[in-house]
C-alpha positions as CSV (number, residue, x, y, z in Angstrom):
1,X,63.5,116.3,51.3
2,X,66.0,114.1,53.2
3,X,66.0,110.4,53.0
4,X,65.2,108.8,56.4
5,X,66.7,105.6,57.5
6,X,64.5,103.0,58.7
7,X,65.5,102.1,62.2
8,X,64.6,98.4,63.2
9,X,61.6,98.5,65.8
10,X,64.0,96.4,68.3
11,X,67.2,98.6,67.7
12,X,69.1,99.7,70.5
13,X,70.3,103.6,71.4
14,X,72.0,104.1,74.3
15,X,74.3,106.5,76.1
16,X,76.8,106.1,78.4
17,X,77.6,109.0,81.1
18,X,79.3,106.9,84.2
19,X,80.2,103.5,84.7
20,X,77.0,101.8,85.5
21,X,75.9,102.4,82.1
22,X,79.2,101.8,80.9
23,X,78.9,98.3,82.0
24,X,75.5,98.2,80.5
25,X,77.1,99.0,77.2
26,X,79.7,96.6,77.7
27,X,77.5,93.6,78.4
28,X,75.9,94.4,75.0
29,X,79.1,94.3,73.1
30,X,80.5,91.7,74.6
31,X,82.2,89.2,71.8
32,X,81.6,91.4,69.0
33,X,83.8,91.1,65.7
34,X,85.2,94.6,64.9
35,X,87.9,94.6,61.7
36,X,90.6,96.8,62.3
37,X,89.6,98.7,59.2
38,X,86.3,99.5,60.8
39,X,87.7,102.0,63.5
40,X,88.9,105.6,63.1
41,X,90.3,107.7,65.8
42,X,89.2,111.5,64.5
43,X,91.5,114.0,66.8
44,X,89.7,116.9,65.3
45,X,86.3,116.0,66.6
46,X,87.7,114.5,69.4
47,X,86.0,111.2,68.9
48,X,86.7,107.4,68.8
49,X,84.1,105.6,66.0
50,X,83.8,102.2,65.4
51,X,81.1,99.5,64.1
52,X,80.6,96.5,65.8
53,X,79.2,92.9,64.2
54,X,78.0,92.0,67.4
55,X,75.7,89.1,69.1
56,X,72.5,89.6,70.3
57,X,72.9,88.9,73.7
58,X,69.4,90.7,74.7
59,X,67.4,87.8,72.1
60,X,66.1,85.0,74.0
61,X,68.2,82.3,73.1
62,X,68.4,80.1,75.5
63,X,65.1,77.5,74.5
64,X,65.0,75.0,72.1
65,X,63.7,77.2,68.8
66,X,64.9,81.0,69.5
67,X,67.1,82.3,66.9
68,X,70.7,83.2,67.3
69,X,71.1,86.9,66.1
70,X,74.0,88.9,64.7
71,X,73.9,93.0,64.3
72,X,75.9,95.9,63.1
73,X,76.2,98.4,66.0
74,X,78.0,101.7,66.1
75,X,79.9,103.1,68.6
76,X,81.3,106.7,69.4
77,X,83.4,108.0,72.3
78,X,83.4,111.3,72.9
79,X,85.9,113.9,74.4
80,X,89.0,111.8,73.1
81,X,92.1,113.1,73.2
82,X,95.2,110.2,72.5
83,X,94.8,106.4,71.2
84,X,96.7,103.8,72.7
85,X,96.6,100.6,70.5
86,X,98.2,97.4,72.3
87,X,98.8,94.2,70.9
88,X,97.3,94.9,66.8
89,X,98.7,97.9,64.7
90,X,95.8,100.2,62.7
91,X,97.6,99.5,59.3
92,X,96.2,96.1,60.1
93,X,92.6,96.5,57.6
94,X,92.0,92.6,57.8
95,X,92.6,91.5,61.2
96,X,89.3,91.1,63.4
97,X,88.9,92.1,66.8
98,X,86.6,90.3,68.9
99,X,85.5,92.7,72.0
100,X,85.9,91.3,75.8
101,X,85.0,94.8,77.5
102,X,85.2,98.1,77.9
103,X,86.4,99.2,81.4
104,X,87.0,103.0,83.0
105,X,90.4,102.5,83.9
106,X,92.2,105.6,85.5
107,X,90.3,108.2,83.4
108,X,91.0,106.7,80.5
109,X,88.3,104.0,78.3
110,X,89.8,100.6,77.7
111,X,88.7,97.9,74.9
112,X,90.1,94.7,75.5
113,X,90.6,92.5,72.9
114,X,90.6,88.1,72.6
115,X,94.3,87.6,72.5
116,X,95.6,90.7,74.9
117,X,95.2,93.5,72.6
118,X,93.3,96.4,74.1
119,X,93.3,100.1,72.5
120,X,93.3,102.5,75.5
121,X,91.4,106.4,74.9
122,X,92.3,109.0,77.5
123,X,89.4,111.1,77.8
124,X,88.8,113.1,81.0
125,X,84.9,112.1,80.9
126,X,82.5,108.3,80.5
127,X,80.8,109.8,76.7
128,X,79.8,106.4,74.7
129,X,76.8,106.6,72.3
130,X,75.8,102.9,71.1
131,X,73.4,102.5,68.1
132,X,71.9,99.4,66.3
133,X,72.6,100.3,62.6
134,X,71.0,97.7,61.3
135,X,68.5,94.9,61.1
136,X,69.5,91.3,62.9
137,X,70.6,88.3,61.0
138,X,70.7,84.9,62.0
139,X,74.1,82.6,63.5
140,X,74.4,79.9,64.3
141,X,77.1,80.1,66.8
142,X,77.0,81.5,70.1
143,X,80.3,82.7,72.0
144,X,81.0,80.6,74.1
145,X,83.9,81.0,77.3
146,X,85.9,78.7,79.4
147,X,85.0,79.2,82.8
């Protein structure tokens, strides 16, 4: 019999088939950590994989007493067909990422990166599947930007 994972009772699964929810997904990732080493383009299945350590922006955290919260999340992007890394290089396993967005852009998916780096995937179609892989942990820093 196959071993099934536990999924947290407050893990997210989402999909992504136009912009709207593309937006949705992007909220939720916004400043997440991602090493280099924790991406992988995969031409044969067509698919963009990466896993996030991202913040919990969906936790209440904004009274005195809630809990800053950290969680792995996976990502895959479907219907991929060419990478375009800006600004980092792949053979870069240690360097850490920290997501601004992802944007539709002209047919094509676009991260964008803290710093100007941005890996663009041309892909005729919005396919993103999000999934909380595991259970939160606590920070205690919350990203913060300049206005």
């Amino acid at each position: 019999m196959a071993e099934q994972r536990h999924r947290p009772a407050d893990a997210l699964k989402l999909i992504a088939r136009d912009e709207e929810d593309l937006a949705v997904i992007s909220a939720i990732l916004q400043d997440a950590l991602i090493p280099v080493s924790e991406m992988a383009y995969l031409p044969e299945e067509q698919r963009f994989a990466l896993v996030a350590n991202r913040f919990r922006w969906e936790a209440p955290a904004d009274r005195p007493g809630e809990k800053l919260e950290r969680r792995f999340t996976g990502l895959s992007i479907g219907g991929v067909t060419a990478v375009r890394r800006r600004g980092f290089r792949p053979g870069d396993p240690d360097r850490i990422l920290a997501l601004l967005a992802l944007r539709w852009v002209d047919g094509a998916l676009r991260l964008d990166f803290a710093g100007g780096a941005s890996i663009q995937l041309e892909t005729g179609e919005i396919l993103c599947h999000l999934d909380d892989l595991s259970e939160p942990w606590p920070t205690r820093w919350r990203p913060r930007h300049p206005l």
